[in-house]
C-alpha positions as CSV (number, residue, x, y, z in Angstrom):
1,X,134.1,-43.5,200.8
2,X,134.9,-39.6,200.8
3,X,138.2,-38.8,202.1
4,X,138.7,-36.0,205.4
5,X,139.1,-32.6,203.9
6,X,140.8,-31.8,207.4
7,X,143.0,-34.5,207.4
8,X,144.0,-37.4,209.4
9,X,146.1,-35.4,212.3
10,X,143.7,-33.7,214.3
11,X,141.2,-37.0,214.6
12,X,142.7,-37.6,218.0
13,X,142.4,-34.4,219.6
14,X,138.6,-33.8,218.0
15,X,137.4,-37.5,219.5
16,X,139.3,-35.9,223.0
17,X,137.7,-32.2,222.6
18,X,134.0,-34.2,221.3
19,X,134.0,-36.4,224.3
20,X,135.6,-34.3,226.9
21,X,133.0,-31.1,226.1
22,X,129.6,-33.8,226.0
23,X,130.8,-35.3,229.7
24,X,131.1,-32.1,230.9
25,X,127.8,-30.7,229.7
26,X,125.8,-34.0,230.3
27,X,127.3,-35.5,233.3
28,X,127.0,-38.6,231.8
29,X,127.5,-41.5,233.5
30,X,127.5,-45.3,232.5
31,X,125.7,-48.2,234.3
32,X,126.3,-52.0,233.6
33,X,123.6,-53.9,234.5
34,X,123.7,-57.8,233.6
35,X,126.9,-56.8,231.2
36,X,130.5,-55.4,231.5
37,X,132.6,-54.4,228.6
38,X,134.2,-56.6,226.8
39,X,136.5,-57.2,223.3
40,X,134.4,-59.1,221.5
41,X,132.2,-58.4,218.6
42,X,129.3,-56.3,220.2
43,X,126.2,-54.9,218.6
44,X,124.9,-52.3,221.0
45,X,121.2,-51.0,220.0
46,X,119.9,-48.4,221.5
47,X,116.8,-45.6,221.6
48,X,117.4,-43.0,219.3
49,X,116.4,-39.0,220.0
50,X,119.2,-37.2,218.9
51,X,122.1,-36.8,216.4
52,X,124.2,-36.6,219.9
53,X,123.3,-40.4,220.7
54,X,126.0,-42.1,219.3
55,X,128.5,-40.0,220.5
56,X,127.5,-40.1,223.9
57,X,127.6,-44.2,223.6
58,X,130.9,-44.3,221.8
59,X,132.0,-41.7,224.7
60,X,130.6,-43.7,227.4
61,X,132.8,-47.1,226.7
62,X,136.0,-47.4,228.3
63,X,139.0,-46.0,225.5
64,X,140.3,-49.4,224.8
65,X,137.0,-50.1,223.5
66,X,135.9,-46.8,221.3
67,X,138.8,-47.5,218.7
68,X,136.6,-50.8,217.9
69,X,133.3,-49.3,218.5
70,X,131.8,-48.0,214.9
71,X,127.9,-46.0,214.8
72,X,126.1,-46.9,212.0
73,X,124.6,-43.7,210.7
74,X,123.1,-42.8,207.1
75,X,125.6,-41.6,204.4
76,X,122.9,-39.2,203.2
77,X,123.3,-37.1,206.6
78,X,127.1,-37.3,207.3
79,X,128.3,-36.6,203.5
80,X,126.8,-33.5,203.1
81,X,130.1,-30.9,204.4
82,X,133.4,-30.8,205.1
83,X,133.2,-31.0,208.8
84,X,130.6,-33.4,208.9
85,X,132.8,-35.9,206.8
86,X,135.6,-35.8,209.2
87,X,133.8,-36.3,212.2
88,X,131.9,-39.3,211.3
89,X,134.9,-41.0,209.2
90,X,137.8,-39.7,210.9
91,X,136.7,-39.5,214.7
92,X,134.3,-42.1,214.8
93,X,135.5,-44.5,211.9
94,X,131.0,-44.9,211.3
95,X,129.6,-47.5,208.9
96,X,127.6,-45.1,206.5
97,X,124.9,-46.9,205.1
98,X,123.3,-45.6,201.5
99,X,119.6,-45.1,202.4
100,X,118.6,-43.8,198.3
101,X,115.9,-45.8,196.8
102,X,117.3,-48.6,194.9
103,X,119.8,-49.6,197.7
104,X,119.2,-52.9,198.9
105,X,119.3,-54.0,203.0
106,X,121.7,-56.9,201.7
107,X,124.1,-54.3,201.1
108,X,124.0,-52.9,204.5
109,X,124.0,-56.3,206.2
110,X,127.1,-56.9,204.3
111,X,128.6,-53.3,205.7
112,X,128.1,-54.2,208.9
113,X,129.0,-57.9,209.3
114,X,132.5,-57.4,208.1
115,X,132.8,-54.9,210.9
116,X,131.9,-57.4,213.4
117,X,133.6,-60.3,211.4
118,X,136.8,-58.4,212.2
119,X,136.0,-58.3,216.3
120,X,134.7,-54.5,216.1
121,X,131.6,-53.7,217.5
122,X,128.8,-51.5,216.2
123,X,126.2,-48.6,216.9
124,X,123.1,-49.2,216.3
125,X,119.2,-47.4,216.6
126,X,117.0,-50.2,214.9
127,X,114.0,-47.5,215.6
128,X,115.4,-46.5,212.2
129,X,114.9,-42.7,212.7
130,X,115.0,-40.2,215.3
131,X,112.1,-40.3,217.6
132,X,110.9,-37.0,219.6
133,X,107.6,-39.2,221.0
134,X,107.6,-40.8,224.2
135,X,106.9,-44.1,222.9
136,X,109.4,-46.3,221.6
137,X,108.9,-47.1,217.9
138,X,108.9,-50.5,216.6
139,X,112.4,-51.8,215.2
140,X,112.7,-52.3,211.9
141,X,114.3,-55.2,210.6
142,X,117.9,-54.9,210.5
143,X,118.4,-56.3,213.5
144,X,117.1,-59.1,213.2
145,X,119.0,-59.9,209.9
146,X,122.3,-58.4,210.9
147,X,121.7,-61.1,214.4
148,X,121.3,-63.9,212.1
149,X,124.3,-63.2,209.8
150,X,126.7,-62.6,212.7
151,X,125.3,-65.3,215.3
152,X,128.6,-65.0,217.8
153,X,128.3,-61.1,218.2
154,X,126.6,-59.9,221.7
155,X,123.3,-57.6,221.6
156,X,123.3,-55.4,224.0
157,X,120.7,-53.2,224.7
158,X,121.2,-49.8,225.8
159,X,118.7,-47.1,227.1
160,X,120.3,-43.3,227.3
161,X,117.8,-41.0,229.5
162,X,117.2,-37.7,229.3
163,X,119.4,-36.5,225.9
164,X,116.3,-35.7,224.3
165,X,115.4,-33.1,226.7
166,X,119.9,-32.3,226.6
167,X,119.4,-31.8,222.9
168,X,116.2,-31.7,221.0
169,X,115.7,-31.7,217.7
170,X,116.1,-28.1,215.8
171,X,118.0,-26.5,218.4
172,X,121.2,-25.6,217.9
173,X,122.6,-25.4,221.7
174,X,121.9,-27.4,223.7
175,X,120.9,-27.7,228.0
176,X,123.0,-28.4,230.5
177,X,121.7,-31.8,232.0
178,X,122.7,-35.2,233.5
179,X,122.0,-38.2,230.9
180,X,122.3,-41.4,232.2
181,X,123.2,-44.9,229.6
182,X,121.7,-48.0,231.3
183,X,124.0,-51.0,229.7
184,X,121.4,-54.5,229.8
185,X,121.9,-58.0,229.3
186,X,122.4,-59.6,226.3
187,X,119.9,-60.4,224.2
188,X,120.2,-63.4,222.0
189,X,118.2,-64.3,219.0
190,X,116.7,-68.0,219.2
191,X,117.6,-70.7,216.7
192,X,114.0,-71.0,215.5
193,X,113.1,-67.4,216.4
194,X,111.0,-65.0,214.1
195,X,111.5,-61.9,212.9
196,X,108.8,-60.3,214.4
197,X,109.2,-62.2,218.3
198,X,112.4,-61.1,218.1
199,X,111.8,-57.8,217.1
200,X,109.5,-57.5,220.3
201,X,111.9,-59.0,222.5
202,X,114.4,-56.9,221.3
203,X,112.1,-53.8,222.1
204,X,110.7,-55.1,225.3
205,X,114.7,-55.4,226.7
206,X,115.2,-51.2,225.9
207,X,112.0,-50.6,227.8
208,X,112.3,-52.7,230.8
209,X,116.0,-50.7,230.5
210,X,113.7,-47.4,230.5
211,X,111.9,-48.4,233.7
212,X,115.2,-49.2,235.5
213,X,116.1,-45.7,235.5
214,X,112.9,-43.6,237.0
């Protein structure tokens, strides 16, 4: 793991500034529906449009809760600099996963149960990649594993409106509007379930989310 070439002191007060500056420019505001926050071991998966998603998330869960919260984002992105290394180690404590060729999904499975093994929850966008359409993508399968190897850990589905119109991809500012994080109801994989129902399922809870909202 690369070590912070900023240091370990000013994590605190970049997680405040971070968080304080994207309430105030999003007005974002949380809504539990079917699901409160809790301690346990939580997996919460969630459309993905924007670099700014996870943070948002994290930011959205009562403080108790962030310090246990992790993103799982890929190591290729948030290696490259200096400042990028801080923020995603240092501020968000993020599971970086190696997405080169060669890396195997066992490895990343792995990564992310211990989180949850410990009682930490976790990020996660199981469209894979950011998605600038306005059709959700199909999940990809990590998901589904990561469900199986952790059976006690709670899926919760999470739909954030409107960031990718707050921050689209390529610009570098971004516009002043309110995003709004639906929080569903758990989803849980089935004993005998398949991949690819549960996949669906999985899917199908983020868009009935997506309808909530309009």
């Amino acid at each position: 793991m690369h070590r912070s070439c900023l240091g370990s002191g000013p994590s605190r007060l970049a997680a405040l500034l971070i968080t304080s500056f994207a309430a105030a420019l999003t007005g974002a505001r949380a809504l539990w529906r079917g699901s409160q926050p809790s301690t346990g071991a939580r997996i919460y998966f969630a459309n993905h449009s924007s670099h700014g998603d996870f943070v948002l998330l994290w930011s959205s869960l009562p403080p108790d809760l962030r310090a246990r919260t992790h993103p799982v984002a890929g190591a290729d992105y948030w290696n490259k600099g200096c400042l990028r290394r801080f923020i995603i180690n240092d501020v968000f404590k993020g599971v970086l996963i190696n997405r080169r060729p060669g890396s195997g999904p066992s490895d990343a499975i792995a990564q992310m149960s211990h989180i949850l093994s410990r009682g930490d929850s976790l990020i996660l966008f199981p469209e894979g990649t950011r998605n600038q359409s306005d059709t959700l993508l199909p999940f990809r399968g990590g998901l589904y594993h990561l469900a199986r190897a952790c059976p006690d850990a709670e899926l919760i589905p999470v739909w954030i409106d409107n960031l990718k119109r707050v921050m689209p991809k390529g610009r570098t500012l971004p516009l002043p509007l309110l995003v709004t994080l639906t929080f569903g109801e758990p989803v849980q994989l089935g004993h005998d379930e398949t991949k690819e129902h549960f996949l669906e399922r999985a899917r199908e809870a983020l868009l009935t989310l997506s309808k909530e909202d309009k």
